[in-house]
C-alpha positions in Angstrom: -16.9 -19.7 -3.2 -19.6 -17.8 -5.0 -18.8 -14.2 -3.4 -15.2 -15.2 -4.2 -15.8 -15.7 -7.9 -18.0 -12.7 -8.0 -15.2 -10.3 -6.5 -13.0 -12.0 -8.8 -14.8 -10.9 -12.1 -15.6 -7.5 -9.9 -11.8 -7.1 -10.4 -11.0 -8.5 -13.6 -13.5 -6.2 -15.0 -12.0 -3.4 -13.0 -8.2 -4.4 -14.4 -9.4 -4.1 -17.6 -11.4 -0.8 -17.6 -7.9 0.5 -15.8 -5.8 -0.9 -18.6 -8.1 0.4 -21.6 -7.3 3.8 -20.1 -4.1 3.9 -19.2 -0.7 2.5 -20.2 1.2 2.8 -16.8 -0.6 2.0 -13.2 1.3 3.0 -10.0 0.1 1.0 -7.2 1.6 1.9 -3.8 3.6 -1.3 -2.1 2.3 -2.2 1.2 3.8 -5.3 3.7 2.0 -8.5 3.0 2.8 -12.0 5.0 4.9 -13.2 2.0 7.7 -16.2 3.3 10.1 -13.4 2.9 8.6 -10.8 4.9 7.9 -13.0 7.6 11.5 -14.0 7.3 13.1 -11.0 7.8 11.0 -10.3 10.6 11.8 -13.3 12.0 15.4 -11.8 11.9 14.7 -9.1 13.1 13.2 -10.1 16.3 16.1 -12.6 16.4 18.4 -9.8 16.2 16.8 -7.7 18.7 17.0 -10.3 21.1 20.6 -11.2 21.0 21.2 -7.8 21.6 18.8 -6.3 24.3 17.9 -10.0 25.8 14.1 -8.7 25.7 11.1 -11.3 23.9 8.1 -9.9 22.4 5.1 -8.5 24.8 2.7 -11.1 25.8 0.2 -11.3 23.0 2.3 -9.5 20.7 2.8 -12.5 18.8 -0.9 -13.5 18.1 -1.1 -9.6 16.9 1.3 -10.5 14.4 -0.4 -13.1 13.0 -3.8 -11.5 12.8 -2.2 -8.5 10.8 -0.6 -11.0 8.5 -3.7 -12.9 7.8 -5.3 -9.3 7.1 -2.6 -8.1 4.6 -2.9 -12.2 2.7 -6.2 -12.1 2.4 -6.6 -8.3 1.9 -8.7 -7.5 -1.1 -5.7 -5.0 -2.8 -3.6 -7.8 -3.2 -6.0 -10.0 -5.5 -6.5 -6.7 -7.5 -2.3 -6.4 -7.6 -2.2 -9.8 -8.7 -5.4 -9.7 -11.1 -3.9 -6.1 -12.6 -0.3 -7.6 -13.0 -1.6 -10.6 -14.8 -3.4 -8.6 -17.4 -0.5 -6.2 -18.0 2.1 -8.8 -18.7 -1.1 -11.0 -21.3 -2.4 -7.6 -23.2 -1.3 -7.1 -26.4 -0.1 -3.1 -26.6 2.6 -2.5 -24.3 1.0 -2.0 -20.3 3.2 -2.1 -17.2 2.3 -1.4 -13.3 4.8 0.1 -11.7 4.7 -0.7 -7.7 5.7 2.5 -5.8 6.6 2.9 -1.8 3.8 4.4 -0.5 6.0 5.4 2.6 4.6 8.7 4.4 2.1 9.2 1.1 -0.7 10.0 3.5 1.2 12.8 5.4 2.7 14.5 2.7 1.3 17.7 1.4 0.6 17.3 -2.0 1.5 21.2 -2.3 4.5 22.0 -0.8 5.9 18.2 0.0 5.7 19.0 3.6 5.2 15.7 6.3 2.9 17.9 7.8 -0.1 15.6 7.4 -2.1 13.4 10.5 0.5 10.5 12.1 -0.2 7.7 13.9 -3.0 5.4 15.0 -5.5 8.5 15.7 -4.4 10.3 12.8 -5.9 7.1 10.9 -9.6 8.6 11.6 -8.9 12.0 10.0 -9.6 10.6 6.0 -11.9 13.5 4.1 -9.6 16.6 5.1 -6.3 18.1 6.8 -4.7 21.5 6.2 -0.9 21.6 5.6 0.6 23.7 8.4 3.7 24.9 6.3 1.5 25.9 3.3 -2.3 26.1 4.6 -3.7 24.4 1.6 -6.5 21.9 2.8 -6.4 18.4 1.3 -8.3 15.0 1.3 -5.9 12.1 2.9 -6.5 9.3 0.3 -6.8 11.6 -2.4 -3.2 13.0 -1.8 -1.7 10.1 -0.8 -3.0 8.7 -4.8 -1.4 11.6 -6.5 2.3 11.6 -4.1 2.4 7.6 -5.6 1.8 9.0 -9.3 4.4 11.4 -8.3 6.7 9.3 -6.8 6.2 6.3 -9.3 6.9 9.3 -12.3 10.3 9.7 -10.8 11.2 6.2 -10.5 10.1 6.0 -14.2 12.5 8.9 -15.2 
């Protein structure tokens, strides 16, 4: 409980340091274990049984769970919900926009290219990748931050 409340005011002070500078936030959406997510998986898997007749691999399910349990208690999604919360109560006009951050990572922040590491191994390759259409060498996390701005920007317009 005591790390807890200190990550909390970590994050609240964080929020607010974020908000004094800036009016708009874009923060890339990523799958949590919401009811509704796990829902329409549910669905899904429902789906793709009536039509193939094929369950889940052995074990699959207990993946499922631990990655679930990961993305509720993951540490960005306090910080969402912390950020949000302070938008909506401060008294000049703040939003956050949330912005797909689908194939942020691989895209070349140069020339838009999905040129960038895939995959579970391309997961290790986070300080720097060179665009094969353009050449240009980027950092992943840095590029994937800007492409969200980029991509949020255009939603806005």
């Amino acid at each position: 409980a005591h790390v807890a409340s200190i990550r909390k005011d970590c994050y609240s002070r964080l929020a607010d340091e974020i908000l004094s500078r800036y009016d708009t936030v874009y923060i890339g959406n990523w799958r949590d274990g919401s009811p509704e997510a796990k829902r329409l998986a549910k669905r899904e898997r429902k789906g793709a049984f009536a039509e193939s007749g094929t369950k889940r691999p052995k074990g699959e399910a207990a993946r499922q769970r631990a990655a679930n349990r990961m993305d509720r208690d993951n540490a960005l999604g306090v910080f969402r919900q912390i950020i949000n919360e302070k938008a909506k109560r401060s008294t000049t006009r703040k939003q956050v926009i949330v912005v797909t951050e689908f194939n942020t990572t691989r895209q070349c922040v140069h020339c838009a290219a999905l040129t960038g590491p895939a995959g579970v191994k391309g997961l290790k390759i986070r300080e720097s990748w060179s665009c094969l259409e353009c050449g240009k060498s980027q950092i992943r996390d840095r590029g994937a931050a800007w492409n969200i701005l980029q991509v949020g920007r255009q939603a806005a317009a």
